[in-house]
C-alpha positions as MATLAB code, in Angstrom:
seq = 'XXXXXXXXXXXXXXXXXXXXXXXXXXXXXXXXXXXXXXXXXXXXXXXXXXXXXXXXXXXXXXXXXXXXXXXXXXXXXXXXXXXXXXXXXXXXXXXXXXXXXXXXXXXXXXXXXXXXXXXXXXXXXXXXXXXXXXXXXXXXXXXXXXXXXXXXXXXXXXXXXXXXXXXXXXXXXXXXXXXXXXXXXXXXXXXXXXXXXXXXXXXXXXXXXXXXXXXXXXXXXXXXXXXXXXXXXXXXXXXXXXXXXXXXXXXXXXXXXXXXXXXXXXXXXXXXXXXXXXXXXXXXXXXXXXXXXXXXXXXXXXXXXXXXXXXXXXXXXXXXXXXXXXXXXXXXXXXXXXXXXXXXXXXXXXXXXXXXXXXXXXXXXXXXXXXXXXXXXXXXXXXXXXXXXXXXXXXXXXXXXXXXXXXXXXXXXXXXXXXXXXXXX';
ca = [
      15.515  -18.908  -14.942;
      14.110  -18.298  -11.722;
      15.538  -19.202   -8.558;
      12.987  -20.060   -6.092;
      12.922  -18.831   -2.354;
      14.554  -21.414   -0.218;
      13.978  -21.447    3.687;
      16.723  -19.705    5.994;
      19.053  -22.487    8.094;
      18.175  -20.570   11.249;
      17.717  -22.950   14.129;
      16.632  -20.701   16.443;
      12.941  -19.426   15.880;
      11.875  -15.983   17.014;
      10.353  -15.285   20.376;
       6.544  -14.949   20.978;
       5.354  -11.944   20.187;
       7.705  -10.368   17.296;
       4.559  -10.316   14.863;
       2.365   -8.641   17.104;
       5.156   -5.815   17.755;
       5.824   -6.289   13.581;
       2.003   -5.261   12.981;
       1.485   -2.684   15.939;
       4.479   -1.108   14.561;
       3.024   -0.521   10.922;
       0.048    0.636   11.981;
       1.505    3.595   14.073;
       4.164    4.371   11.500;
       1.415    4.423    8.674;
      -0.690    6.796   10.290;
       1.297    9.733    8.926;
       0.201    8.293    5.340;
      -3.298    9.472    5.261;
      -2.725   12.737    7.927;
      -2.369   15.196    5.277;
      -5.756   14.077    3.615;
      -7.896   14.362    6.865;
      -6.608   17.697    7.382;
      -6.635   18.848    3.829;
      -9.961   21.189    4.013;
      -8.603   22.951    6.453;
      -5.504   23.556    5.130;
      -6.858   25.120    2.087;
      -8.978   26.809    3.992;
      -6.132   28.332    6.126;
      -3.904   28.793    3.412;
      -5.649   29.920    0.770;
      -4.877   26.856   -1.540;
      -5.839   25.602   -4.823;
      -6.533   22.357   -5.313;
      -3.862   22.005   -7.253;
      -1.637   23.507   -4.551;
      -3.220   21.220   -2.304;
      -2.957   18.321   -4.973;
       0.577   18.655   -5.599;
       1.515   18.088   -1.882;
      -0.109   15.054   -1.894;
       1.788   14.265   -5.083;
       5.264   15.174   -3.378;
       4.442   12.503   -0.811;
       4.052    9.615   -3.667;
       6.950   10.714   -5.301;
       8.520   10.620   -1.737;
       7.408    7.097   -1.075;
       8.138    5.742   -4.721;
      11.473    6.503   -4.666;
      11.690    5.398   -0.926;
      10.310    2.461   -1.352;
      12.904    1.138   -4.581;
      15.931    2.582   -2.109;
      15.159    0.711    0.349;
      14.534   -2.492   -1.332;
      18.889   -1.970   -2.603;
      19.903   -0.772    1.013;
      18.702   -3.703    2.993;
      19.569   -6.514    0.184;
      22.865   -4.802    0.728;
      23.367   -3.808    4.776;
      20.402   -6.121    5.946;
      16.648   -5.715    6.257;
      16.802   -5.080    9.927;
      19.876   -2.419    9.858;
      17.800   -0.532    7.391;
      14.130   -0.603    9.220;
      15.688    0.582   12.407;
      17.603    2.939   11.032;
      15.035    3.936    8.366;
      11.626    4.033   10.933;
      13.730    6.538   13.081;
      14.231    8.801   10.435;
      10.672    8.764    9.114;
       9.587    9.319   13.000;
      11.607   12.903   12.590;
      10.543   13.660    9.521;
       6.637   13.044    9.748;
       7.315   15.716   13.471;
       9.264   18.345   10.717;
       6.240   18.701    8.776;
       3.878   18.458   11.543;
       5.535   21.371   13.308;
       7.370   23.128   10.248;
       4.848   22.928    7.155;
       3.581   26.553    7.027;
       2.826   27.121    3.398;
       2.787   24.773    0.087;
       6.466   25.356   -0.766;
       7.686   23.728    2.972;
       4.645   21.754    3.303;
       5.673   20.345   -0.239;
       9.153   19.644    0.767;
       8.606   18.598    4.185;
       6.152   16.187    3.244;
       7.827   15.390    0.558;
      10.635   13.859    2.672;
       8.612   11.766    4.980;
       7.311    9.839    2.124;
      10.945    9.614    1.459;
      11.801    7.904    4.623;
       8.681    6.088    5.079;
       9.006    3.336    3.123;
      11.825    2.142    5.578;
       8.565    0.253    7.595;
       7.537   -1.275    4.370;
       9.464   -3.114    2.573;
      12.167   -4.310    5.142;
       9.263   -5.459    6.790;
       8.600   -7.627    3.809;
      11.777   -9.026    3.859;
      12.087   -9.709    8.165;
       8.870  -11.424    7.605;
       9.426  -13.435    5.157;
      12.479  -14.638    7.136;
      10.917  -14.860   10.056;
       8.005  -17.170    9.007;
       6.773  -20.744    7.379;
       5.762  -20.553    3.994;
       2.270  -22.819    5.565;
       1.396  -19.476    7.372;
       3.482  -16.626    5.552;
       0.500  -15.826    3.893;
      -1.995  -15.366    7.047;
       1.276  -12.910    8.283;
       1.830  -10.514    5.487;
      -2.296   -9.809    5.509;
      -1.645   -9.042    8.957;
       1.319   -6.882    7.950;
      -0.692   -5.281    5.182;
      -4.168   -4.908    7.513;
      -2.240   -3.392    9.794;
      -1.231   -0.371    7.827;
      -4.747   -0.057    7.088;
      -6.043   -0.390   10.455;
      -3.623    2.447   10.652;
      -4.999    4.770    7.696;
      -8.520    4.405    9.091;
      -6.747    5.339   12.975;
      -5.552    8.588   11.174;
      -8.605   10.199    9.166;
     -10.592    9.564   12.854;
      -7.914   11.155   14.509;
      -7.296   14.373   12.551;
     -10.726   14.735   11.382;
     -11.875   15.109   15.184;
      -8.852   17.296   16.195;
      -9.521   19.216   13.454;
     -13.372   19.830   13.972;
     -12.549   20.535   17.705;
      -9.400   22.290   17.798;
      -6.930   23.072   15.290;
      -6.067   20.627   12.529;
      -2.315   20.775   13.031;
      -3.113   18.825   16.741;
      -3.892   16.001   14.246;
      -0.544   16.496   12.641;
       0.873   15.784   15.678;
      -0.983   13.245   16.950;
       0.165   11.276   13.901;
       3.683   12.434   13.440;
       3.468   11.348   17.558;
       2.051    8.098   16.400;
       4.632    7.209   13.936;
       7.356    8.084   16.424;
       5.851    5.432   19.094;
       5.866    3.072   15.802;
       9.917    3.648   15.609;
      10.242    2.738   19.248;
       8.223   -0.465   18.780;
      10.795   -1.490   15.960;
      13.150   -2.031   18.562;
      11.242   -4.702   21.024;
       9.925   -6.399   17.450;
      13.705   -7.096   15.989;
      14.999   -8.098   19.228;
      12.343  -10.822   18.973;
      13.452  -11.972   15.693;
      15.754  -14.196   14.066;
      19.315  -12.778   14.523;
      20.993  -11.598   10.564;
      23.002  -14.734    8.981;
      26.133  -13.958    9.484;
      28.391  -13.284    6.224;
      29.431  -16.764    4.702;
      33.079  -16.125    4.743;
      34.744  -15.944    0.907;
      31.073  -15.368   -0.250;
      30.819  -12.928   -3.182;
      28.290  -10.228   -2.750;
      25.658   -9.659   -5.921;
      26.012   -6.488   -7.206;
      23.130   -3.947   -6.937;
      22.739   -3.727  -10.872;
      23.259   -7.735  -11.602;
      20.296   -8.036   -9.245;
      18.343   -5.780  -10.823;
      18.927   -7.411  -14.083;
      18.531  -10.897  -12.491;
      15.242   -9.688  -11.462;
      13.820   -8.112  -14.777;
      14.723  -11.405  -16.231;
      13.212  -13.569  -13.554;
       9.778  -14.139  -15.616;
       7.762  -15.303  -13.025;
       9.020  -12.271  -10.946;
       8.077  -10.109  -13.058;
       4.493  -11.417  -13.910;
       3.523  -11.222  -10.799;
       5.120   -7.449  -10.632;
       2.689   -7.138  -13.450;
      -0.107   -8.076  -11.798;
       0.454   -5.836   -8.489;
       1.136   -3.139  -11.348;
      -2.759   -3.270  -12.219;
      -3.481   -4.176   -8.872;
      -2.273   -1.298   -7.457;
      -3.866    0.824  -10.350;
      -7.149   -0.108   -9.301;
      -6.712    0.297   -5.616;
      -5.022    3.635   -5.684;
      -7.744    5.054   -8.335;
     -10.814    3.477   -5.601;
      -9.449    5.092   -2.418;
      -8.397    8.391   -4.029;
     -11.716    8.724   -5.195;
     -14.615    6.719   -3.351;
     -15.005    9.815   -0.819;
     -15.381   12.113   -3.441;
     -18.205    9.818   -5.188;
     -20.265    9.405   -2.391;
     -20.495   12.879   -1.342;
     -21.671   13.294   -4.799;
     -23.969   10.412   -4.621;
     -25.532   13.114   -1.801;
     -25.853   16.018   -3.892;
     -22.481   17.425   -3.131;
     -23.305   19.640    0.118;
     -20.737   20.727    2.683;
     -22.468   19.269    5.637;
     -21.977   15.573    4.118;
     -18.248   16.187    3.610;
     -17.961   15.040    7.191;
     -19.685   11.430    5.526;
     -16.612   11.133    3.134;
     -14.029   10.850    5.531;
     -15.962    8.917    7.885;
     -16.827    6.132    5.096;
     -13.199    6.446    3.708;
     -12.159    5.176    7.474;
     -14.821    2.678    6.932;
     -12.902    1.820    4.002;
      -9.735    1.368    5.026;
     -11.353   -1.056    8.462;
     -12.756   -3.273    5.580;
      -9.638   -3.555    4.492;
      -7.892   -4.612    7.776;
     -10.526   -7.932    7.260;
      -9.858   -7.910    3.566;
      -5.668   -7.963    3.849;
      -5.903  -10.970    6.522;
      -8.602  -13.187    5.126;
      -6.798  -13.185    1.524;
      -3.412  -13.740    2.774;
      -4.989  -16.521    5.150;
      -6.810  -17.916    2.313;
      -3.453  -18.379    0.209;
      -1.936  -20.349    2.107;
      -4.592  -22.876    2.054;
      -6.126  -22.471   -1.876;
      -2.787  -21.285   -3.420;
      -1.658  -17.791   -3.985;
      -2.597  -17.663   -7.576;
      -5.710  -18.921   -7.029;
      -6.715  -16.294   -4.033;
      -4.674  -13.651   -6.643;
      -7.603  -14.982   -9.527;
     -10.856  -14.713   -7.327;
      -9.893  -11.120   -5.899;
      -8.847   -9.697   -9.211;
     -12.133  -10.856  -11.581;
     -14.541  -10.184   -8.461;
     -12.542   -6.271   -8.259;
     -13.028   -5.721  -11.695;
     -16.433   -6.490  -11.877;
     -17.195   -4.371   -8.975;
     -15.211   -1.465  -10.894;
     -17.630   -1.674  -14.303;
     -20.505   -1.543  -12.088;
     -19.857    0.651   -9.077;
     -20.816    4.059  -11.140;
     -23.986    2.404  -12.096;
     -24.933    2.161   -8.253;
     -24.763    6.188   -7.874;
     -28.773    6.524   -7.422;
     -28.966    3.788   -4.661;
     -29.800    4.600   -1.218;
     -26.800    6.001    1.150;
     -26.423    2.743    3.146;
     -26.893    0.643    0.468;
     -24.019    2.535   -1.673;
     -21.670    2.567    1.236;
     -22.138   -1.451    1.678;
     -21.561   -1.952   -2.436;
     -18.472    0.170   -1.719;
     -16.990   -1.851    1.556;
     -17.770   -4.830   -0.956;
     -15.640   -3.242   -3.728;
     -12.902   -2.079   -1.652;
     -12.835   -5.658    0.416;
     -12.177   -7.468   -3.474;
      -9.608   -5.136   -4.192;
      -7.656   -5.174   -1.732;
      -7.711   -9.094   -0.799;
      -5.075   -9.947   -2.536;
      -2.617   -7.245   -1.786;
      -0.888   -9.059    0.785;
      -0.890  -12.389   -1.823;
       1.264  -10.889   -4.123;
       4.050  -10.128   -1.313;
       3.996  -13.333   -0.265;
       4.173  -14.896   -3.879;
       7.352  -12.980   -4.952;
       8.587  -14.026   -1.542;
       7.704  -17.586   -2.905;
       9.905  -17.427   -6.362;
      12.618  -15.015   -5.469;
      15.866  -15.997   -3.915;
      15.987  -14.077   -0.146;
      19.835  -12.609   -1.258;
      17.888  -10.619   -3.721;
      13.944  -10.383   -2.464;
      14.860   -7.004   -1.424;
      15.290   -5.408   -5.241;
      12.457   -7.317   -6.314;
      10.499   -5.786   -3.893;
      11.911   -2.653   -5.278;
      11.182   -2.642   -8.947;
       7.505   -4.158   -8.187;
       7.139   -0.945   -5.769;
       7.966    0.882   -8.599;
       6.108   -0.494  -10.760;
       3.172   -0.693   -8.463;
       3.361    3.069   -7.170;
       3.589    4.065  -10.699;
       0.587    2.581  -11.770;
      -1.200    3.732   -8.705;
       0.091    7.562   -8.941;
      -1.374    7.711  -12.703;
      -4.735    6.116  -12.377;
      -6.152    8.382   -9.987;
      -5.614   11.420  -12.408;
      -6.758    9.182  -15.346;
     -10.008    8.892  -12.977;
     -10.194   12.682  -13.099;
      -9.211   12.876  -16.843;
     -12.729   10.483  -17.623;
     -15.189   11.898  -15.234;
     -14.240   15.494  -17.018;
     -14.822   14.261  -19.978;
     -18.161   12.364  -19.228;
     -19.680   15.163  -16.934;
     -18.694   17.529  -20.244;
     -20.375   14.976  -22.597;
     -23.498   13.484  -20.085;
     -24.268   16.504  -17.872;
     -22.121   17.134  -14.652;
     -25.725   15.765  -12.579;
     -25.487   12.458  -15.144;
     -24.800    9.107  -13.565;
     -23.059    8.444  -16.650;
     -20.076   10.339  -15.997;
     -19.435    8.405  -12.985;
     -19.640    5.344  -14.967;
     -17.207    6.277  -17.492;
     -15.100    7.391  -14.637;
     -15.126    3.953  -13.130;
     -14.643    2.147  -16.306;
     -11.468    3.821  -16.784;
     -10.298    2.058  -13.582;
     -11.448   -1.532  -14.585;
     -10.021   -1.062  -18.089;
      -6.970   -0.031  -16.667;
      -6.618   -3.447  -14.674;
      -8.113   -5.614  -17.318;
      -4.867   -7.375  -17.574;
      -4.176   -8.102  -14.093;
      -5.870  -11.383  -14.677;
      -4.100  -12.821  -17.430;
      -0.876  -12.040  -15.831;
      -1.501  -13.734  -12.571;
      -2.752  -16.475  -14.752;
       0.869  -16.601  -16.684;
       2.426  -15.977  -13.066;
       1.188  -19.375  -12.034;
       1.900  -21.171  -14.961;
       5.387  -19.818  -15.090;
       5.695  -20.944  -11.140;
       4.752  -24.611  -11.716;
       7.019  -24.514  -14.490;
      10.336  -23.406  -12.605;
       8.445  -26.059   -9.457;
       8.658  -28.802  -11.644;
      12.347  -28.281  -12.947;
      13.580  -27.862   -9.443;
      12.015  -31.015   -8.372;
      13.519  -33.034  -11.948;
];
């Protein structure tokens, strides 16, 4: 049975400020995230790449990040949330400069980016964890939308920045400028934990969980794990829209090289819509319930997925506002379901479950992407590469790949008022 999250003993509340620090923070240290795909014409360009060279570098950085992000989750459940995203943003500052300075052809670009996904997620899901100490549950959901927004505020930061230092100098300036950005993030980790609550000291004679009893206490924690579920789908529709909404509305202009430029600009745009998206869901939880916030984002998402490749002959601006309407659904609830496992899930062992749903999540998210590519192959091959229709089966394949999101945040809720209601009796 699941143990729900009780509140921290900690008299003392932080100082004014930490969140601020918290979110400025993110959004430098995520602005090495989306560096690679600003620069990535150029690179190919340059180097004479493939795109499946140029793919699989991107791919080294989720595989990175994956496996980052379920470390961390053990290391800072085990040493503390704020040893590890000291310790962890401080590496990831060093390793975004390596392959800003060092990357010089696929194989070290590979590796070196490679390892700053690795190292990244130290400023992720910590983070999670020092916030969900550090707040109320009445307003922990307004902060992790701020937490999440922030990171996007930083995304859209990055595809400005190396997009213009690429067009007027040399696109490894905008490597720089982001692997410099992520580096100022580190520094900022310092001013935001000295702001925080202090780490509980160890209750003397207390016996530390083991790593793998955790684990297992989380895969059988059923509310847990539904809402895992649920950011499993989640994620696979949010990955799949921003891997592949640049891409679609170039194409929506007949493909030509001087509206390439327009896909990176309204992918930006996408990722500031998301900034409003992360903060008014996470606000909106707190007062209407996560589930409920969790409900409205997913259905309105999906609907938005079945539809979107219908839009393809609309006018520019009108396309672009259907797809700052799509990507605001989809990513509203993001920051819910971080603040619902905080909810459910005891704090000794929040930081493993925010491992396994990273895994789960990231999985989800690396796969439907290339699932994307797998149907709009197949529907250009069957409808005509010019055919709207290929879009649409393209786009399908991401709403039928979330279909069940729904039906597990609905058993997520009932499972939560179930394990409520024993605690109170």
């Amino acid at each position: 049975m699941a143990t729900p999250a009780v509140e921290i003993g900690v008299a003392t509340p932080p100082a004014r400020g930490w969140l601020a620090l918290l979110c400025t923070s993110r959004l430098l240290q995520a602005m090495i995230v989306t560096a690679y795909s600003g620069v990535l014409p150029f690179v190919m360009a340059d180097w004479q790449l493939g795109a499946a060279q140029a793919g699989a570098i991107q791919s080294a950085w989720h595989v990175g990040y994956m496996s980052s992000l379920f470390a961390v989750g053990l290391l800072a459940d085990r040493f503390g949330p704020h040893r590890i995203f000291l310790f962890g943003s401080a590496l990831s500052a060093v390793a975004a400069m390596a392959f800003a300075l060092f990357a010089r052809d696929p194989l070290s670009a590979m590796l070196l980016y490679g390892l700053t996904g690795l190292c990244a997620g130290a400023s992720y899901t910590p983070g999670l964890q020092l916030l969900a100490r550090n707040t109320e549950p009445a307003v922990r959901g307004r902060a992790m939308g701020l937490f999440i927004g922030s990171a996007s505020m930083g995304y859209a930061l990055s595809l400005a920045v190396v997009a213009a230092c690429s067009h007027l100098q040399h696109w490894r300036l905008g490597l720089l400028l982001a692997a410099a950005g992520t580096a100022a993030g580190a520094l900022l980790t310092v001013l935001a934990l000295r702001r925080m609550r202090a780490p509980e000291p160890p209750v003397p004679g207390a016996v530390r969980e083991g790593t793998w009893h955790a684990l297992a206490a989380t895969v059988r924690d059923k509310p847990a794990m539904a809402g895992n579920w649920a950011y499993a789908f989640h994620c696979w529709e949010l990955m799949a829209l921003w891997a592949w909404l640049p891409a679609y509305l170039v194409a929506s202009m007949g493909g030509k090289a001087e509206w390439q430029w327009a896909g990176v600009a309204l992918a930006a745009l996408a990722h500031l819509v998301s900034v409003f998206g992360s903060v008014a869901g996470g606000a909106a939880s707190d007062r209407l319930g996560r589930a409920r916030v969790m409900m409205m984002s997913s259905v309105a998402s999906l609907c938005m997925s079945f539809a979107f490749g219908w839009l393809w002959s609309w006018p520019l601006w009108l396309l672009a506002a259907a797809a700052a309407v799509y990507n605001l659904c989809a990513i509203a609830d993001s920051s819910v379901y971080s603040t619902a496992l905080a909810d459910v899930v005891a704090p000794h062992r929040l930081g493993v479950a925010y491992s396994v749903r990273s895994v789960m999540g990231f999985g989800a998210g690396a796969l439907s992407p290339w699932v994307f590519g797998l149907a709009l192959d197949w529907g250009q091959a069957r409808f005509g590469f010019g055919s709207t229709h290929g879009w649409v089966v393209a786009w399908s394949s991401v709403g039928l790949g979330a279909l069940l999101g729904p039906w597990m945040i609905a058993r997520f809720s009932r499972l939560q008022r179930t394990v409520a209601h024993r605690a109170v009796h």
